[in-house]
TISETOR-184727 format. One record per residue: x, z, y of N, C-alpha, C in turn; residue in three letters. Coordinates in steps of 0.1 Angstrom, whole numbers, plus 5000, padded with zeros to 4 digits. Atoms other than C-alpha are relative to their C-alpha. Layout:
XZYXZYXZYALA;...
//
This chain:
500650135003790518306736500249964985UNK;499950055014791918236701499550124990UNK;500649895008790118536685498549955004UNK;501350064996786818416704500049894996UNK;500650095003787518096693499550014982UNK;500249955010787718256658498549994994UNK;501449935000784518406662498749934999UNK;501350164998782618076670500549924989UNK;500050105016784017886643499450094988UNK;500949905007782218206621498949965001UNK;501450074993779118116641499649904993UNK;500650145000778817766636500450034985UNK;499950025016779617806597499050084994UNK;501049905004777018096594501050124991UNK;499449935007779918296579500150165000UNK;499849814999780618686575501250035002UNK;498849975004783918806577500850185001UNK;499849864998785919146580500950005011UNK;498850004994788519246606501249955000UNK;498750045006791219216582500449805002UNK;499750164999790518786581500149965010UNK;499550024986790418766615501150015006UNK;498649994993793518916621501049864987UNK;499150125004795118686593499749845004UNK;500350144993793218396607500749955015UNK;499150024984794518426642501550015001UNK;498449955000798118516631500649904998UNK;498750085001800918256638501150025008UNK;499349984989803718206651500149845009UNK;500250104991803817986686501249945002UNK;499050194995805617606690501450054992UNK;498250025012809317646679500450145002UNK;499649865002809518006689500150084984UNK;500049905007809818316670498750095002UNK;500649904996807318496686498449974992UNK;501150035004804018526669498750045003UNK;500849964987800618566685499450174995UNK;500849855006799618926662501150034991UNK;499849965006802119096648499850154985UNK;500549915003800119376637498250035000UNK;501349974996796219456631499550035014UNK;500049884992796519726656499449915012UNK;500150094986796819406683498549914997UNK;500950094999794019216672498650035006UNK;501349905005791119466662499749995017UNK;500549964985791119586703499649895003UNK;500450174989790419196715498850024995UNK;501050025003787419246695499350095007UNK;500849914992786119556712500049915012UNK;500050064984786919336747499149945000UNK;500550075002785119106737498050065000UNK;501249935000782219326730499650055011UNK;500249974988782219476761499849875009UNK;500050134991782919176781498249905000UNK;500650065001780019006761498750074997UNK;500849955004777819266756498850024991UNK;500550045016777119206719500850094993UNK;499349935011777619406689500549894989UNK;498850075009780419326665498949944987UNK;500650065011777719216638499449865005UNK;500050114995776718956660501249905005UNK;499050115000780218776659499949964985UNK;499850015008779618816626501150034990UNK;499149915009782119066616499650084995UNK;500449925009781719266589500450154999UNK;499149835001782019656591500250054986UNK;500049875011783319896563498650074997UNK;501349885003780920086545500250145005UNK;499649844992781020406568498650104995UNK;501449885004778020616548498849904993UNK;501350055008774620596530499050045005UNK;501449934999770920626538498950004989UNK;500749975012768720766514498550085010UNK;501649934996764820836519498749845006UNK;501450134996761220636528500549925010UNK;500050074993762920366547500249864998UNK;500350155001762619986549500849925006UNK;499450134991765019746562500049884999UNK;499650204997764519356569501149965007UNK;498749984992767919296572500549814997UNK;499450215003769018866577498949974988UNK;500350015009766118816552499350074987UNK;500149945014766419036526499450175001UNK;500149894996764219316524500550144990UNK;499849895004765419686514499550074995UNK;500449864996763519966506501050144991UNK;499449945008765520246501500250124993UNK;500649965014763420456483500150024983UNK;499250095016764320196453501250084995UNK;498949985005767420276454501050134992UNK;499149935007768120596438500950115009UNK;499149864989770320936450501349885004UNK;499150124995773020606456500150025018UNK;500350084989771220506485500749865006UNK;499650094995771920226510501550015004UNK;498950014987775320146527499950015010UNK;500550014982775220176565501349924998UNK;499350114993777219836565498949865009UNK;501250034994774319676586500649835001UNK;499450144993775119266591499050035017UNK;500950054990771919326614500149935015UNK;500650124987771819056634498749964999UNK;501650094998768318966624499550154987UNK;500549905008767219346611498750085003UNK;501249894995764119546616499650144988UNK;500049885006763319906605498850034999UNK;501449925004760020096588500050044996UNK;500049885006759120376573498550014990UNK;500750015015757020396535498750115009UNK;500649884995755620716555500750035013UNK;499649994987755820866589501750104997UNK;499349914997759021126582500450075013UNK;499749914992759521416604501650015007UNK;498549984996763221466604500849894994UNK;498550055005766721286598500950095000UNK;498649925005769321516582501149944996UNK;498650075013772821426572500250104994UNK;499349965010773621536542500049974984UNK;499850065014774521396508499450054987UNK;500349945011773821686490499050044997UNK;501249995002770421706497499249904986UNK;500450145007769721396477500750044984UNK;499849975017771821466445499450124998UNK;500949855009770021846440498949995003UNK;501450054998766821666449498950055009UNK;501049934990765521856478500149905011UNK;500350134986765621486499500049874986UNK;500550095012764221296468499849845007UNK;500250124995764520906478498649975001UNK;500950085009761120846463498950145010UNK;501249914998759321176475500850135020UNK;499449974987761521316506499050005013UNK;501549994989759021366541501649945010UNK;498850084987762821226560501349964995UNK;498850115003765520996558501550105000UNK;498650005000769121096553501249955000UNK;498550095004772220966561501050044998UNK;498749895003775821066553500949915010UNK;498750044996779020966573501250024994UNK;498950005007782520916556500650055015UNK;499349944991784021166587501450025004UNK;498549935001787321316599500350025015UNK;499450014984788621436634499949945005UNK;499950064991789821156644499249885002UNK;501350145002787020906637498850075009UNK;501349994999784121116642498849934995UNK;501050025007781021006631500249835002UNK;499650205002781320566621498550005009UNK;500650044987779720406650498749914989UNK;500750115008777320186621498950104995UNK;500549925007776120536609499250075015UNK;500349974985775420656648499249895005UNK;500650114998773720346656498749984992UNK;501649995008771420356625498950105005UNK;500949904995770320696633499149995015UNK;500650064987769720576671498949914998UNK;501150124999767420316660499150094992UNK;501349875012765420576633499650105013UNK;500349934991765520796664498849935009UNK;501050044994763820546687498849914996UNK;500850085007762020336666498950024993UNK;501249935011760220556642499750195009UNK;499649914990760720866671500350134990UNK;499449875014762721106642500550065011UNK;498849915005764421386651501150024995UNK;499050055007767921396645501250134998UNK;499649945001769321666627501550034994UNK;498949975003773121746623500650084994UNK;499249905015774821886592501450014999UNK;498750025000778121986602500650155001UNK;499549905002780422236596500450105010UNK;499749894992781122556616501350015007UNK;498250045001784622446630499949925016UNK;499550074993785922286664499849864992UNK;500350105008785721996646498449904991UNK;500950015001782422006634499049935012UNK;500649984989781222056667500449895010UNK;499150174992783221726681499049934995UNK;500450115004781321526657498350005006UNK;501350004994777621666667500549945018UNK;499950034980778921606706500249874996UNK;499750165005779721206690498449995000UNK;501650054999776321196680498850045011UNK;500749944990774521356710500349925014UNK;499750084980776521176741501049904993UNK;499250145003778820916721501650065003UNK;498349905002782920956717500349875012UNK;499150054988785720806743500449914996UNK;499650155002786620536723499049895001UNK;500850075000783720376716498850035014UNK;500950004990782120456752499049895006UNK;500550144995780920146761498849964991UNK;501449975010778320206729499250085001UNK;500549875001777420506739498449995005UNK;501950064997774020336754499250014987UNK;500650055013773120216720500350094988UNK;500049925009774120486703499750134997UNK;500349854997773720846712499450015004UNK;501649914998770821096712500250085004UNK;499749934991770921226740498750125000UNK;500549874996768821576755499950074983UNK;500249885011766221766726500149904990UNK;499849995009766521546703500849924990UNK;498949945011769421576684500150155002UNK;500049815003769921956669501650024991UNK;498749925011773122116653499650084992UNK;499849885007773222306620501450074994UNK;498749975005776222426614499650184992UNK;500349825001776422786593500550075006UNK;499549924990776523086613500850134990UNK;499549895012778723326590499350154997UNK;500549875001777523696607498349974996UNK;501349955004773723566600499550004985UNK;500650035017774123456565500950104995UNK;498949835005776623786560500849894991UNK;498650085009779423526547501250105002UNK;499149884998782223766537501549915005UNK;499350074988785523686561501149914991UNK;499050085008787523576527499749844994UNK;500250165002785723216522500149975016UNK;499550074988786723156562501549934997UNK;498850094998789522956572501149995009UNK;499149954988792323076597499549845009UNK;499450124986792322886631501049905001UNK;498450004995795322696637499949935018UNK;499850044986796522586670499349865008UNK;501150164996794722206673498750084996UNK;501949974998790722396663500650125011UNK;500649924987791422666692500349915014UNK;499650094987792422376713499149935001UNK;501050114991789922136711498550134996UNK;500649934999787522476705499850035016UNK;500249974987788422556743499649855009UNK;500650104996787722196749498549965001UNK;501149935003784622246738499350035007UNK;500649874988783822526760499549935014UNK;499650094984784422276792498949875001UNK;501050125001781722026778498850045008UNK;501649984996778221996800499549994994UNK;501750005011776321946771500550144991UNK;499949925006778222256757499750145008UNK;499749874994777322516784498750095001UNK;500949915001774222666772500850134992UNK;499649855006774223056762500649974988UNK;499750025012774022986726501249924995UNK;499150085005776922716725501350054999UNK;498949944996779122926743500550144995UNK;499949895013778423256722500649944990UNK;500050035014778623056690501749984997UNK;498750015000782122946698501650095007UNK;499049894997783423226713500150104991UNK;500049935013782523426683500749904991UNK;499050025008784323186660501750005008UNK;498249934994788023246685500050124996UNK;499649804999787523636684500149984989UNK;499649975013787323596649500649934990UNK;498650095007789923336643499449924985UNK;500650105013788023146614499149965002UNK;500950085001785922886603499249964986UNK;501249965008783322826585499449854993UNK;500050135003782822546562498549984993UNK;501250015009779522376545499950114989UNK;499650005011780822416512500450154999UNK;499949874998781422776520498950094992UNK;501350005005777922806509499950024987UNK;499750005011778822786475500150134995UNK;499749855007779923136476499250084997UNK;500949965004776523236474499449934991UNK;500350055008775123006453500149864999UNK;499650174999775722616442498849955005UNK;501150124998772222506451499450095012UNK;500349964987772322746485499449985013UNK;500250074987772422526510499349914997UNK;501050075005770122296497498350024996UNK;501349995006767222506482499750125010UNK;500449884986767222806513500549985011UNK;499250034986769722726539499349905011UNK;500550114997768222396547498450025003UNK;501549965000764322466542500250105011UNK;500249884991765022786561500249955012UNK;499750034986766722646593498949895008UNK;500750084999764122366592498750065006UNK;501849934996760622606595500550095008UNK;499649854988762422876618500449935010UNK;499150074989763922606640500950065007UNK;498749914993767122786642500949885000UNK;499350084998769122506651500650025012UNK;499450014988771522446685500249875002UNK;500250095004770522186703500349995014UNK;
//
């Protein structure tokens, strides 16, 4: 209740705020005690997911403000509270995926085909803001996040809205392969999103590099360690992971104890992945999806 009532005094002022204010706004300590109602973020942050759930509203609609979790770059348009985007304008920069959207709608300069993440498309100019045929977004990643629920949500709405394709640029790794399964069926934290956020059946696609088809020699791999053959065999146990191809792909990186990074790509040329890798996987539709 005193974090909802928070949330409504935001409301009625038309305010914005971030997590962080919330938690120092709600933080005292109660009557003559010692005890104080938040001693820690940790405690607050969760009332706000309850709340979401409970009220079946997204956190931009209390009016809290998310971190900048990634950028979208390419022919796209947002009326976001007002103020329109296009982020075309904007330059290899692009937008932030910090969305207020409570009052947002999405369009496209042109129809685009696909959605790729990848950053680096955009600075070596083979996903030109201005001349691109599809949108790109990037995520600020890591294990234990997986893909930012603001960056997964955008794409969900480019997905249904403009009916993209939603192609996944992730690295060859246990790890990798977590974050496509975030984007494809939604993660365990944020389940309760997973409606509004994940692209489910054909389309979303995985690219990850395959080492034996691009002859990557075994000394830019990456030893295993004990956490990627673990959540690799976790993996294995997924229903959206039990086609042929999923289950080869990752049983060939255990036998061969390494992994296989983007940026691996490099070792053949700095503008690899970008000017053949990419174009190639795109017209041959070698993807796993």
């Amino acid at each position: 209740m005193l974090v909802a009532d928070a949330l409504n005094e935001l409301q009625k002022a038309d305010l914005t705020t971030s997590l962080r204010e919330i938690y120092y706004r709600t933080k005292h300590t109660m009557g003559d005690s010692h005890e104080n109602t938040f001693d820690d973020q940790a405690e607050s942050d969760p009332v706000i997911e309850d709340l979401e759930v409970g009220l079946a509203a997204l956190r931009e609609e209390f009016h809290v403000r998310a971190e900048n979790a990634g950028t979208i770059i390419g022919p796209v348009i947002f009326e976001d509270d007002g103020d329109t985007v296009n982020c075309a304008k904007l330059g290899k920069g692009g937008y932030s995926c910090l969305p207020s959207s409570r009052k947002s709608t999405c369009r496209s300069r042109s129809a685009p085909p696909t959605s790729c993440s990848s950053s680096r498309r955009a600075r070596s100019g083979t996903a030109s803001p201005r001349t691109s045929s599809g949108a790109s977004t990037t995520a600020s990643s890591s294990p234990a996040t997986a893909s930012p629920a603001r960056v997964r949500r955008l794409a969900r709405r480019l997905h249904e809205e403009k009916k993209l394709p939603v192609y996944v640029l992730v690295d060859n790794d246990p790890w990798g392969y977590y974050i496509y399964s975030v984007v494809k069926q939604g993660s365990i934290n944020l389940a309760f999103e997973s409606q509004r956020m994940a692209i489910p059946q054909r389309s979303s696609s995985a690219c990850p590099p395959r080492p034996r088809a691009l002859r990557l020699p075994r000394n830019v791999g990456i030893k295993l360690n004990d956490k990627d053959i673990s959540r690799a065999k976790e993996l294995m146990a997924y229903p959206w992971f039990q086609k042929k191809e999923w289950q080869v792909e990752i049983k060939r990186m255990l036998t061969s104890g390494l992994k296989f990074e983007l940026d691996a790509l490099a070792n053949k040329d700095f503008q690899y992945l970008t000017k053949q890798y990419l174009p190639r996987k795109l017209k041959d539709k070698d993807w796993l999806d």
